[in-house]
GUFI-707031 format. One record per residue (C-alpha): residue number from 1; x, z, y. Coordinates in nm, 4 decimals, decimal comma. Layout:
N
[node NUM [X Z Y]] ...
//
This chain:
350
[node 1 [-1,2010 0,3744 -3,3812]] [node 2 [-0,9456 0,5604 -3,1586]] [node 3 [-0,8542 0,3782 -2,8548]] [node 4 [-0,4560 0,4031 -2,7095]] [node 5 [-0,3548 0,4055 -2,3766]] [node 6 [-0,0694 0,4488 -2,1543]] [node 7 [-0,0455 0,4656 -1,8060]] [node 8 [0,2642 0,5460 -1,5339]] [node 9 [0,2790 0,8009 -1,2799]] [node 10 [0,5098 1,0637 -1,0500]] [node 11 [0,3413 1,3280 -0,8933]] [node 12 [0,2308 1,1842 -0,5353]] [node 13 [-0,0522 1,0238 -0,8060]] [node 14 [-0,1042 1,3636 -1,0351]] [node 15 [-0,4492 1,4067 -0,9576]] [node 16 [-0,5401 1,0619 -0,9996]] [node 17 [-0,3852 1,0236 -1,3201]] [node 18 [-0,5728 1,3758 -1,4264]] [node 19 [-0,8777 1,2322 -1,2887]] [node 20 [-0,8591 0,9445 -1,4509]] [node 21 [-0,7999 1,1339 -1,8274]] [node 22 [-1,0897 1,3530 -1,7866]] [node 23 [-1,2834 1,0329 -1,6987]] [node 24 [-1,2253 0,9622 -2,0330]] [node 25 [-1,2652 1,2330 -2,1814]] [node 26 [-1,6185 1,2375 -2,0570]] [node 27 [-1,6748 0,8808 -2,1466]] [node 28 [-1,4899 0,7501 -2,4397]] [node 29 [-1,5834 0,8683 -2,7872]] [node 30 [-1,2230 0,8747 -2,8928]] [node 31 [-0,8855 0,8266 -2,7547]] [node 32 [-0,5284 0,8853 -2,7033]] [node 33 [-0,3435 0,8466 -2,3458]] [node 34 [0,0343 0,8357 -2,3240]] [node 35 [0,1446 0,9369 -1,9906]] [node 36 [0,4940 0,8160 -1,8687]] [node 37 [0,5839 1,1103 -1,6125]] [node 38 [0,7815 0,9209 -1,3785]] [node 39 [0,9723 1,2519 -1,2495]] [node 40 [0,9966 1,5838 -1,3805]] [node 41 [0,7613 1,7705 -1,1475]] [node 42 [0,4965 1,5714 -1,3373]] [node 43 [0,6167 1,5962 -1,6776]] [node 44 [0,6458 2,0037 -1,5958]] [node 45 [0,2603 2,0264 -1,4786]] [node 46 [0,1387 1,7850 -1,7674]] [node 47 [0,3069 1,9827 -2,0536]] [node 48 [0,1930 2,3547 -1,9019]] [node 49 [-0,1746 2,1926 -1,9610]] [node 50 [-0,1353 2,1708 -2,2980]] [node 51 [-0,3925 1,8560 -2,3124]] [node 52 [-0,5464 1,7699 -2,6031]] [node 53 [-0,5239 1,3857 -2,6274]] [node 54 [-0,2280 1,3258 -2,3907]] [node 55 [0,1058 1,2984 -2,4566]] [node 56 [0,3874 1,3081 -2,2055]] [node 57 [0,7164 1,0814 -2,2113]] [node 58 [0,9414 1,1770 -2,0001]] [node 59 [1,1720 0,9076 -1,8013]] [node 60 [1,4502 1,0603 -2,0339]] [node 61 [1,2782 0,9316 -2,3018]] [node 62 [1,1608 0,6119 -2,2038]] [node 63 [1,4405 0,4799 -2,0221]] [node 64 [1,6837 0,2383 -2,2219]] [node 65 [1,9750 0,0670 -2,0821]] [node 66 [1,7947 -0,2165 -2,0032]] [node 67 [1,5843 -0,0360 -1,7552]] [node 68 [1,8258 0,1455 -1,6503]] [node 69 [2,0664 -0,1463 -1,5496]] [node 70 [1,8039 -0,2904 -1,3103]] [node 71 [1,6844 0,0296 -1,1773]] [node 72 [1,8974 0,0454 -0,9005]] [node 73 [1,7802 -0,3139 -0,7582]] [node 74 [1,4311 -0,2270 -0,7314]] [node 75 [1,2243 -0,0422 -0,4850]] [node 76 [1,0167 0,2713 -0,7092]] [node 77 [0,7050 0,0804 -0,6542]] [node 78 [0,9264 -0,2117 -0,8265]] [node 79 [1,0776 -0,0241 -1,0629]] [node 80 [0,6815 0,1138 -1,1746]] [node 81 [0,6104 -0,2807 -1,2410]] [node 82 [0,9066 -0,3443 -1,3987]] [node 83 [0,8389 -0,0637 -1,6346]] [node 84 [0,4818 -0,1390 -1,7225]] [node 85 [0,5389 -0,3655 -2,0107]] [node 86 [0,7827 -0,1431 -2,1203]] [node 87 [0,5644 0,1449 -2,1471]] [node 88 [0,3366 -0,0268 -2,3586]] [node 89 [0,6223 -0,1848 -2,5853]] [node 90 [0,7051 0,2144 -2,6178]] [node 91 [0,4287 0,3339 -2,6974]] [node 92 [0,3527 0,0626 -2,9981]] [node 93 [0,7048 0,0989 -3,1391]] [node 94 [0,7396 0,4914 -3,1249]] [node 95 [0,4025 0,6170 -3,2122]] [node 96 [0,3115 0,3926 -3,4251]] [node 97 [-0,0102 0,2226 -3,2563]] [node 98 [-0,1786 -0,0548 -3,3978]] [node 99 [-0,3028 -0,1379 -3,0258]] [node 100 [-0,2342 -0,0224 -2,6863]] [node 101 [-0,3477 -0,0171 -2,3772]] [node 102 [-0,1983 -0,0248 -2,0107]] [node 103 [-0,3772 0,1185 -1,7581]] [node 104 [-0,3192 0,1934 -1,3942]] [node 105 [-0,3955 0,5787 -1,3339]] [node 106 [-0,6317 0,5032 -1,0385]] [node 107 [-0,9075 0,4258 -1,2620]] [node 108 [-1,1984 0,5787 -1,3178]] [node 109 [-1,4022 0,5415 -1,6680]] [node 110 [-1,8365 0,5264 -1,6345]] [node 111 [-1,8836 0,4495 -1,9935]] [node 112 [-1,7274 0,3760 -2,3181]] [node 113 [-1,4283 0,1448 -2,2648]] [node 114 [-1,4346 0,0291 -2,6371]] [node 115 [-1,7017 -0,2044 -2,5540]] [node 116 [-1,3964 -0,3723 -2,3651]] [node 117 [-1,2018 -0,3891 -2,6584]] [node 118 [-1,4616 -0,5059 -2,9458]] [node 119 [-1,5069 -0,8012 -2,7110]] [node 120 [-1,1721 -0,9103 -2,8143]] [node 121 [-1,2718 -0,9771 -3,1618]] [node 122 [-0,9944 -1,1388 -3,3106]] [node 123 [-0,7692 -1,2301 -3,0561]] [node 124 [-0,4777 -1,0209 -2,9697]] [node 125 [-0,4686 -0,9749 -2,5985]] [node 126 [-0,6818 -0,9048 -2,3480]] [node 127 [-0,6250 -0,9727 -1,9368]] [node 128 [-0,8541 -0,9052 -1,6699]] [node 129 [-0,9587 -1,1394 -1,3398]] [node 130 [-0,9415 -1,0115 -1,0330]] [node 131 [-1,3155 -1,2141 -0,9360]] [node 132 [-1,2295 -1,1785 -0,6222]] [node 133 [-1,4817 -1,1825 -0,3649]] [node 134 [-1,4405 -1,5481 -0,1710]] [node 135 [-1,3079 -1,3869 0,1670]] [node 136 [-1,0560 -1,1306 0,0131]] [node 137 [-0,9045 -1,4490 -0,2357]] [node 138 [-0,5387 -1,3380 -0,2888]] [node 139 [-0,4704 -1,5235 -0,6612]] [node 140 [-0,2368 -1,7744 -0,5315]] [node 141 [-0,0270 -1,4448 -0,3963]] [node 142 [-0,1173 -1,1788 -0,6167]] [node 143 [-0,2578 -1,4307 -0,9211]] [node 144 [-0,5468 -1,4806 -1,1049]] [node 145 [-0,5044 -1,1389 -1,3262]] [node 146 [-0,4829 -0,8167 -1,2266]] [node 147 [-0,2442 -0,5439 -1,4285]] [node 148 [-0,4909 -0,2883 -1,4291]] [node 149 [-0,6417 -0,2793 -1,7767]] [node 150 [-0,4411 -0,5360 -2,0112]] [node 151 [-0,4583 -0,4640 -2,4192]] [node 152 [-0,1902 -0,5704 -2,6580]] [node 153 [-0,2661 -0,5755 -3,0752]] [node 154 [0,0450 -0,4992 -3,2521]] [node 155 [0,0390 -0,8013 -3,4185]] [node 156 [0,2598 -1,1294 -3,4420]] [node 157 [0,0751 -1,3188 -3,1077]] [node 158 [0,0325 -0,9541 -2,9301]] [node 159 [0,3755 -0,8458 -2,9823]] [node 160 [0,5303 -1,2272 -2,8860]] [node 161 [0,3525 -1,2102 -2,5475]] [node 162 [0,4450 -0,8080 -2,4828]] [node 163 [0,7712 -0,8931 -2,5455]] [node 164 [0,7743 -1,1999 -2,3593]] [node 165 [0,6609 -1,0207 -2,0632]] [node 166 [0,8806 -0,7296 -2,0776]] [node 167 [1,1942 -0,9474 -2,0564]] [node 168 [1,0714 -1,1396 -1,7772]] [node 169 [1,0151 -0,8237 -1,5876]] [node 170 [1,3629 -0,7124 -1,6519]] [node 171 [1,5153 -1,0542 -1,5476]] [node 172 [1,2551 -1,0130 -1,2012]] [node 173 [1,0158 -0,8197 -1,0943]] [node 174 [0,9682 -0,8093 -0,6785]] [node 175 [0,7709 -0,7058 -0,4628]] [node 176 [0,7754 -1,0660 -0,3116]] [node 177 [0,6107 -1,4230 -0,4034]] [node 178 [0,9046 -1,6601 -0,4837]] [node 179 [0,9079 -1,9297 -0,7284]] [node 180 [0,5639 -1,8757 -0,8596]] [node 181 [0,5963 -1,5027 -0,9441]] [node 182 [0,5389 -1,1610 -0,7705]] [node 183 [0,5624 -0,8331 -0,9419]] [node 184 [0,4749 -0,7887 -1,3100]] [node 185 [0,1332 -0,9618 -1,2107]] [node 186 [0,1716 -1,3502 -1,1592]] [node 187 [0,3682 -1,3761 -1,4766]] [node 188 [-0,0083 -1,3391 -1,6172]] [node 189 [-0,1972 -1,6703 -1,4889]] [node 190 [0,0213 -1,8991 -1,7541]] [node 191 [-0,0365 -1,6660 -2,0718]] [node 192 [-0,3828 -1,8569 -2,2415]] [node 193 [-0,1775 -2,2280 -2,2055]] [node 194 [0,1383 -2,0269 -2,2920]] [node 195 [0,0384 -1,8354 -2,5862]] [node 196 [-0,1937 -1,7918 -2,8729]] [node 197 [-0,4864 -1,5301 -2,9188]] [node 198 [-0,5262 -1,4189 -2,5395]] [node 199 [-0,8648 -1,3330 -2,3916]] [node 200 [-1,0318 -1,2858 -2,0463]] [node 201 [-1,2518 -1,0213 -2,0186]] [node 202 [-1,6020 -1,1746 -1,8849]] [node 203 [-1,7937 -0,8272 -1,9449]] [node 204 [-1,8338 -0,7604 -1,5279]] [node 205 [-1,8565 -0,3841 -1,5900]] [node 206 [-1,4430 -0,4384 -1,6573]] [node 207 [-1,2616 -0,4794 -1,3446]] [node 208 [-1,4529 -0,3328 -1,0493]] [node 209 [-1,2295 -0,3313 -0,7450]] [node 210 [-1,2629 -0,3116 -0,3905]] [node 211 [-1,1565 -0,7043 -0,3573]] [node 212 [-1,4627 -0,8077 -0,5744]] [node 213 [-1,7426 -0,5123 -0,5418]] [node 214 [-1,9142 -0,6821 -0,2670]] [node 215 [-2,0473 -0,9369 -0,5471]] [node 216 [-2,2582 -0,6250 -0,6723]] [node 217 [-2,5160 -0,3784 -0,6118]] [node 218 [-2,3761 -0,0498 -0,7914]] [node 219 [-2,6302 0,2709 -0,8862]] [node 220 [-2,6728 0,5630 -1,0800]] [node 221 [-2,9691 0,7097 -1,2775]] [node 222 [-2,8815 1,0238 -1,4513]] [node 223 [-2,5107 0,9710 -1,5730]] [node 224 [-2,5592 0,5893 -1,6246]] [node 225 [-2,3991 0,3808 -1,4118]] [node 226 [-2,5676 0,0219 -1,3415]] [node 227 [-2,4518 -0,2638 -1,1586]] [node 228 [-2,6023 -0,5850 -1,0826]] [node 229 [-2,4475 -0,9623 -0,9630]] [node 230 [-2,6286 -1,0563 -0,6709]] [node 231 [-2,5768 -1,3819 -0,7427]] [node 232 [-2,7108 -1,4041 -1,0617]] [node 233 [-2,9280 -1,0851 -1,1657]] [node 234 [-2,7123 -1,0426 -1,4159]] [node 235 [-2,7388 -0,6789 -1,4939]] [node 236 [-2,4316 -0,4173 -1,6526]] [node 237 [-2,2934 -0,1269 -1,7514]] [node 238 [-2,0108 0,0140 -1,4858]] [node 239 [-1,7037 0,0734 -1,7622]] [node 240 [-1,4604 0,1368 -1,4814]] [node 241 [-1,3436 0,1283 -1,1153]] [node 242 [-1,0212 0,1078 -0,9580]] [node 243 [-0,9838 0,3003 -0,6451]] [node 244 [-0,7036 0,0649 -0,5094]] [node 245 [-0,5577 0,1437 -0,1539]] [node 246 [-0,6805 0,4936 -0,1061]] [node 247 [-0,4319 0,6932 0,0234]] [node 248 [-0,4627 1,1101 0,1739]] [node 249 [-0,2516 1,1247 0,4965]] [node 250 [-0,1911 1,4681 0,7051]] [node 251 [-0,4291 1,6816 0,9336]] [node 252 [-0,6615 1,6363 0,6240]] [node 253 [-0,7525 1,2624 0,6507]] [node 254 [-0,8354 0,9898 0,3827]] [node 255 [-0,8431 0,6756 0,3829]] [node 256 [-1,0754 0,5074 0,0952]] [node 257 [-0,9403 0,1558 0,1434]] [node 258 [-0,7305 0,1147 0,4603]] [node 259 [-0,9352 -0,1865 0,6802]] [node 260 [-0,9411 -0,5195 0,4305]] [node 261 [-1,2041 -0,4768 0,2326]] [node 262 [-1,5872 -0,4416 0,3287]] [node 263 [-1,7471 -0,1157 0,1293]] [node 264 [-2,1228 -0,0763 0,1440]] [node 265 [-2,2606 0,2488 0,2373]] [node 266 [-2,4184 0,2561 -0,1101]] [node 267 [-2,0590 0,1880 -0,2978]] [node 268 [-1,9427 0,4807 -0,0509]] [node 269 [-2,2030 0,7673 -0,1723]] [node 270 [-2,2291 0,6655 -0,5524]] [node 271 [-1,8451 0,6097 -0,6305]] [node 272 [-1,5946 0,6934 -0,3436]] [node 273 [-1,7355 0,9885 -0,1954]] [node 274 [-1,7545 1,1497 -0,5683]] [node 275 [-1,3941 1,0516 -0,6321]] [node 276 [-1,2089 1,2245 -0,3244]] [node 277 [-1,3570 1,5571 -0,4179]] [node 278 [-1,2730 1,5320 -0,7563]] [node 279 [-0,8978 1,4665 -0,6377]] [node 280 [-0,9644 1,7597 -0,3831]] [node 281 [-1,0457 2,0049 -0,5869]] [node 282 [-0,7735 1,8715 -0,8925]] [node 283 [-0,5430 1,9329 -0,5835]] [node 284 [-0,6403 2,3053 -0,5550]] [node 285 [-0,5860 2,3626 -0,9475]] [node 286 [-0,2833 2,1890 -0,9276]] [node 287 [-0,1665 2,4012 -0,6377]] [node 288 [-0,2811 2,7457 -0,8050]] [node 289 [0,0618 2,6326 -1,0821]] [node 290 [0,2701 2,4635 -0,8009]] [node 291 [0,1818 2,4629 -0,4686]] [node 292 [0,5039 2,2731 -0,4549]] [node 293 [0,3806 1,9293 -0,5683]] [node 294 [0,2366 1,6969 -0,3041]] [node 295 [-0,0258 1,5894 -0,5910]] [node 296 [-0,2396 1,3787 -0,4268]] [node 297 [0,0117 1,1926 -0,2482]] [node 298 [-0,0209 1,2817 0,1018]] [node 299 [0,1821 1,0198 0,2908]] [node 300 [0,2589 1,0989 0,6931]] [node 301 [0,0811 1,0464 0,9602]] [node 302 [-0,2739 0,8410 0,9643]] [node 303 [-0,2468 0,5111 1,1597]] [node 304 [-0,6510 0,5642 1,2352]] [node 305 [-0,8249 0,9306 1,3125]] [node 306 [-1,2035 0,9194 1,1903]] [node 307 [-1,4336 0,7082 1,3586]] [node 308 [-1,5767 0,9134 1,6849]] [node 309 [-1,6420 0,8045 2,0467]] [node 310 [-1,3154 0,7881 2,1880]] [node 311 [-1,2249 0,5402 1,9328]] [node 312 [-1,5112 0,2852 1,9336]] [node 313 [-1,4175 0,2811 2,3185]] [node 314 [-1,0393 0,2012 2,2022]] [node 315 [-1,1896 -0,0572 1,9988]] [node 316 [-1,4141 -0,2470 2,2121]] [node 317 [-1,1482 -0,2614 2,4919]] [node 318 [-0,9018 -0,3739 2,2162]] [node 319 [-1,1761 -0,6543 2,1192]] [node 320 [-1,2528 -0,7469 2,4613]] [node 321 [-0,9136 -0,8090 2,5901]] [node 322 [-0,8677 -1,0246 2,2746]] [node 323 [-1,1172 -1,2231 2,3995]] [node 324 [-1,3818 -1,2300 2,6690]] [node 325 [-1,5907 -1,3386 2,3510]] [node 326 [-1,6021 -0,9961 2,2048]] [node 327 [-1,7767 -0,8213 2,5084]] [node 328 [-2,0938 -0,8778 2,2893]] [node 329 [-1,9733 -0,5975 2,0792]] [node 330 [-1,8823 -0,8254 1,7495]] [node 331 [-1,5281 -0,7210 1,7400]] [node 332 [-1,6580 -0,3438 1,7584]] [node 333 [-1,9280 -0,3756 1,5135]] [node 334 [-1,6127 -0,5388 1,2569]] [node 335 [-1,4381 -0,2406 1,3087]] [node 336 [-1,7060 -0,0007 1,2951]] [node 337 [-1,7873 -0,1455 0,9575]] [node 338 [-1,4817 -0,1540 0,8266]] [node 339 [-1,3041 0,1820 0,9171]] [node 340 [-1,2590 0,3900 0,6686]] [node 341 [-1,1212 0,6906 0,7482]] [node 342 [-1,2674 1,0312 0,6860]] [node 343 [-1,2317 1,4120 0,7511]] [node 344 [-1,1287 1,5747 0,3921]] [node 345 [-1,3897 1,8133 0,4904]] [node 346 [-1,6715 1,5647 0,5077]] [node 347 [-1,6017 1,5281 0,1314]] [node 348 [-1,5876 1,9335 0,0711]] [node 349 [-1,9119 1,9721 0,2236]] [node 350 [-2,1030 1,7413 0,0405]] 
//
């Protein structure tokens, strides 16, 4: 069975978005990704690559009046939300799918998504948790779901809720909690009292995010990649990651999840440390067509250098005038463990 996704991106996430395709390409058995090129410099490099299973839609294209209308009152990351439903509603109607798939473009695939799918059976949509870890608990913000990975059947209950969902984005979609909502994501949490034929995800290898991977121990053997729920033993198969909140600033620095959430050393080696060099070297083929194209997003100056001695000093002076508490070095050791910011060239040398 060929699986259909779509996904939304402009350039500043090009070599995510081509990381995530080959992802697939290496992992799912058959598949076709529809690629909303959210400004021309995209849709330009996508074409010239002549990919197999991708097709591009340009904003041209896509937009309607409808979008267009509200464009102008939302930011671009609100205008992205807003247009999420929308690019699956697209994608069913004018290519004739009998299922699609959104996806955000900072995923990465392990194994065979359709094992995702088939758990479905015969309900018509499928949403996936958050499971966020206790401490990083955001659902009454951000809400229960996460718009990361969300199927739609085109059938009578997928195609009531898609289309339910697009015109509620339309009418609002914020970057802002009021009434309830925020974004295209809250508008989730109601959808299984709302509607018919809608499914949460429970296999764990579905959803692995920075807010919930603490709950796991994460390995590789070969190109097999395991995970297990410490609180449980319940073993899995990874199916796919999402590398949210890492962002490339200048003078060559990453950052692989700003300083909320807690990454093991382990998570580090076997899944973020491959994923910057992938994007680094996507950068340099991307830059051998267009050096032009900022395609991994680079975005000023870093609020944090990498972690060296002058800056566990700042930190422990910063923790101690806090509070005399902190002069047994806990506030140090916090930020020690949870700084995240790294040389690019640590990642080329590897």
């Amino acid at each position: 069975m060929k699986l259909n996704f779509c996904t939304l991106f402009n350039s500043f996430y090009l070599t995510r978005g081509l990381a995530m395709y080959e992802s697939l390409l290496r992992n799912c058995s058959d598949f076709h990704l529809y690629v909303f090129a959210f400004d021309d410099k995209t849709k330009e490099y996508l074409n010239s690559q002549n990919l197999e299973k991708l097709t591009v839609v340009s904003l041209k294209e896509f937009e309607g009046e409808e979008l267009l209308r509200v464009k102008p009152t939302r930011t671009a990351g609100e205008y992205c939300w807003t247009s999420t439903s929308s690019t699956i509603l697209y994608s069913i109607n004018n290519f004739g799918l009998d299922h699609c798939t959104y996806i955000d473009a900072d995923l990465i695939f392990y194994s065979d998504p359709k094992v995702l799918y088939d758990e479905m059976g015969d309900k018509s949509v499928l949403i996936t948790s958050h499971r966020y870890t206790a401490d990083y608990d955001n659902s009454i913000e951000s809400g229960k779901y996460c718009v990361q990975f969300v199927t739609f059947k085109n059938d009578q209950r997928g195609m009531k809720v898609l289309n339910w969902w697009r015109n509620a984005c339309i009418e609002w979609c914020y970057n802002r909690v009021e009434d309830g909502k925020f974004g295209d994501q809250k508008y989730l949490d109601d959808w299984q009292t709302l509607f018919e034929g809608v499914h949460e995800l429970q296999h764990l290898g579905g959803g692995v995010a920075p807010w919930n991977v603490q709950q796991y121990r994460i390995s590789k053997a070969g190109n097999i990649y395991s995970g297990v729920e410490i609180t449980t033993g319940n073993k899995f198969e990874l199916v796919f990651f999402h590398f949210h909140g890492l962002k490339f600033y200048e003078s060559d620095i990453v950052s692989l999840t700003g300083q909320i959430y807690a990454i093991e050393e382990d998570i580090q080696e076997v899944l973020y440390k491959p994923y910057v060099k992938a994007l680094l070297e996507l950068k340099n083929k991307v830059y051998r067509i267009d050096n032009s194209i900022n395609a991994n997003g680079i975005s000023g100056p870093s609020p944090y250098l990498p972690l060296n001695l002058k800056l566990k000093i700042h930190f422990y002076l910063a923790g101690f005038k806090y509070s005399l508490k902190n002069i047994s070095f806990s506030y140090l050791k916090h930020r020690i463990a949870h700084h995240y910011f790294y040389s690019v060239q640590d990642f080329k040398n590897d």
